[in-house]
N, C-alpha and C positions, 0 to 999 in steps of 0.2 A: 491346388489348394481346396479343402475340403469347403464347404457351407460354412459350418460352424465355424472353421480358422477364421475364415475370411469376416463373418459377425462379431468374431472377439475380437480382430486386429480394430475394425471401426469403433469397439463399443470403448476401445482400451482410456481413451481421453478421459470418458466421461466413469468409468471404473476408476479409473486412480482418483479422480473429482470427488467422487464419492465415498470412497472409501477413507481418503484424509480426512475429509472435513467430520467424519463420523468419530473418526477417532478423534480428533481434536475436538470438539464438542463434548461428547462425554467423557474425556481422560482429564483434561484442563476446564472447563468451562466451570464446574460445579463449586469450583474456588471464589468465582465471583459470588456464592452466597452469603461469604462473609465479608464481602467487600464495602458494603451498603449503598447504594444507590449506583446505579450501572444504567445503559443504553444498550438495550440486546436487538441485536442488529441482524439476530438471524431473520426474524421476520420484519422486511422491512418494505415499503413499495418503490418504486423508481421515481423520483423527485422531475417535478416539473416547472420553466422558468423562462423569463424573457434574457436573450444577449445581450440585445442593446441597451434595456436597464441597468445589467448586470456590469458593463463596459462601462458605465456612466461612475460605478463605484468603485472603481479600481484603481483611480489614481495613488492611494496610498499605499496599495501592493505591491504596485510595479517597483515601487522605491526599492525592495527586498528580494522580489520574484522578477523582477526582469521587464522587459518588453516582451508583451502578449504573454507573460508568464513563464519565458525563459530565463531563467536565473543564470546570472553570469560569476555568482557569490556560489563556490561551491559547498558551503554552510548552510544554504538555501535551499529549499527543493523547489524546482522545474515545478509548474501546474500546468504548463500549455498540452493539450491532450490529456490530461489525467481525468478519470472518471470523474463527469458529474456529482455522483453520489458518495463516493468516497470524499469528494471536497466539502459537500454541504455536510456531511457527519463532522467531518474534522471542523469543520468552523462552529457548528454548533457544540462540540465537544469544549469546544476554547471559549465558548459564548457561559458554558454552564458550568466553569472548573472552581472548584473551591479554591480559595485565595489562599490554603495553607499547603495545596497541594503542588510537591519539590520538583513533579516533573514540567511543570509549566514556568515556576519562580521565575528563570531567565528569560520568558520567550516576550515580545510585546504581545503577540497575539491577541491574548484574552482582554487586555484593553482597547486593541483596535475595534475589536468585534463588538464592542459593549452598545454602542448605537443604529447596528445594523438589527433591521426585522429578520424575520424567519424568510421573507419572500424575498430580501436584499440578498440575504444568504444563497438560496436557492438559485437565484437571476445570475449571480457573481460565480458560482458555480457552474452553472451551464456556459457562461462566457468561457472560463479558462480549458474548459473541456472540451471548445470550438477549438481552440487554437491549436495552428499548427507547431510541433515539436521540432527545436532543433536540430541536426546530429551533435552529440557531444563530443569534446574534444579532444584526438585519438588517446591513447594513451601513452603511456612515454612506454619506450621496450622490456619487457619482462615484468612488465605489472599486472599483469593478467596469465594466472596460471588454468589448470584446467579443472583443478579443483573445486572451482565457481561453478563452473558448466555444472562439472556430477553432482555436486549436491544440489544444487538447483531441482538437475530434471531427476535425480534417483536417490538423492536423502543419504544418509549413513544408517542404517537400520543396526548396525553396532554399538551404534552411543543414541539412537531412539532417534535421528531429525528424519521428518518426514520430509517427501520432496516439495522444494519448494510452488513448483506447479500445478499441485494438487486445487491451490486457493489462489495462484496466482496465472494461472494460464501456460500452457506448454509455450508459450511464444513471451511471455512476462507484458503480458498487456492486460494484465488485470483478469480478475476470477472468470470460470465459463458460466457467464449468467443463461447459459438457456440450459442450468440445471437446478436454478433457483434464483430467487431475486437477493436470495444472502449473499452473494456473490458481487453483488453490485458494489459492494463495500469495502471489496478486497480492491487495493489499486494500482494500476500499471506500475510494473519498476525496470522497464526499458529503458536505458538511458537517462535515468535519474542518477545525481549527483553520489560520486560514491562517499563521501564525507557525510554529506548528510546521512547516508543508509547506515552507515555505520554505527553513527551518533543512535539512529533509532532502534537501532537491533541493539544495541550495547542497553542503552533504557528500557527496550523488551525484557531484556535477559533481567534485569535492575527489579523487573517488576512494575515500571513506570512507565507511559501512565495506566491506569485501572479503573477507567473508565466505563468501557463497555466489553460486551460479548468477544470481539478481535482483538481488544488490548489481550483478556484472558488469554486467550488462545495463541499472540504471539506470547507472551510469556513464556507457556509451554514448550513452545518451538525454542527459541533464544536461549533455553535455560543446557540446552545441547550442544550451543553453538563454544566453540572459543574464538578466542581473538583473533586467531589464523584463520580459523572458515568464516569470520564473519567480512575481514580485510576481503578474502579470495572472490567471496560471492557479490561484495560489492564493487567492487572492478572489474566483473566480471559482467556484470548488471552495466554499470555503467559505461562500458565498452561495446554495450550493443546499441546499433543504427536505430533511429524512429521505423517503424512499422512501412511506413511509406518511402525510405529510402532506397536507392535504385543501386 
């Protein structure tokens, strides 16, 4: 194997990294300028917090999200291991949603958040992203086709989905932030609930919510998907082990 093969085999992770997010940035993104007020998340820093603060305020979570943030409600999404900063965006996102706005109308979220600080935020963030992730529970047989896999790691370039690991990690543990701190905000979806994913990609697709820079950009993505690839990718998601499972 020549030099160079061997330099483009290594380089290939952070080539397909770069290359999505380029495209999704400028193909989608520029839609948020009429959107009015947005959170652009491409430039952002890595948030920093105390656990055991953060542990102190999560007793009304867990009511939803589980013990240490495993959710047993498959309606719910998992936060145990889920990025930091992906969580303190999403709380602050629900901390700052206009009250007319239909993708939130059902969630309690935005009221639970209304008396937490920004550091409560940050502290309760860092907590659930200590935590260890459960395996979830297998799947029943033939609910998981392969479908999920390809378009995950190789997109359909025929109806325009990019792959989904361009922003979510070849391994779906969240974006490769050692190719930007934008990346910090894309969030693990190993083992997350496939009901829930559904639910969120189906509201991508919706247009909902349009908040920030990543709303925009799944948009994009979602507006590709159908109801078969978005079922396939999220069973297929939610059928893979935690990171650390042997």
């Amino acid at each position: 194997m020549s030099v160079l093969r061997r330099r483009l085999m290594q380089d290939f992770p952070r080539l397909i990294a770069s290359i999505v997010f380029l495209i999704l940035a400028t193909t989608w993104l520029p839609e948020a300028a009429y959107a009015g007020r947005y959170v652009d998340l491409r430039r952002i820093e890595p948030i920093r917090g105390d656990m055991a603060s953060g542990a102190a305020k999560t007793t009304v979570c867990v009511a939803c999200h589980g013990p240490s943030g495993n959710s047993i409600v498959p309606q719910f999404p998992s936060l145990a291991g889920q990025r930091a900063d992906y969580l303190y965006h999403r709380l602050v996102a629900f901390k700052a949603m206009n009250p007319k706005d239909s993708s939130y109308a059902t969630s309690p979220m935005p009221a639970l958040v209304q008396n937490l600080s920004d550091q409560d935020m940050r502290n309760i963030a860092m907590y659930f992203a200590a935590q260890a992730q459960v395996a979830p529970v297998p799947p029943p047989p033939g609910a998981v086709d392969g479908r999920g896999a390809a378009l995950y790691s190789g997109g359909d370039s025929a109806r325009g989905v990019p792959p989904c690991q361009g922003c979510h990690g070849a391994r779906a543990l969240g974006g490769p932030v050692e190719y930007g701190n934008q990346y910090l905000a894309y969030p693990l979806l190993r083992g997350q609930h496939a009901a829930y994913l559904v639910s969120r990609l189906t509201s991508f697709r919706n247009g909902l919510p349009n908040g920030s820079s990543n709303d925009f950009i799944m948009h994009g993505v979602a507006l590709s998907l159908d109801d078969g690839s978005i079922q396939s990718l999220a069973a297929w998601l939610e059928s893979l082990p935690p990171a650390t499972a042997k």
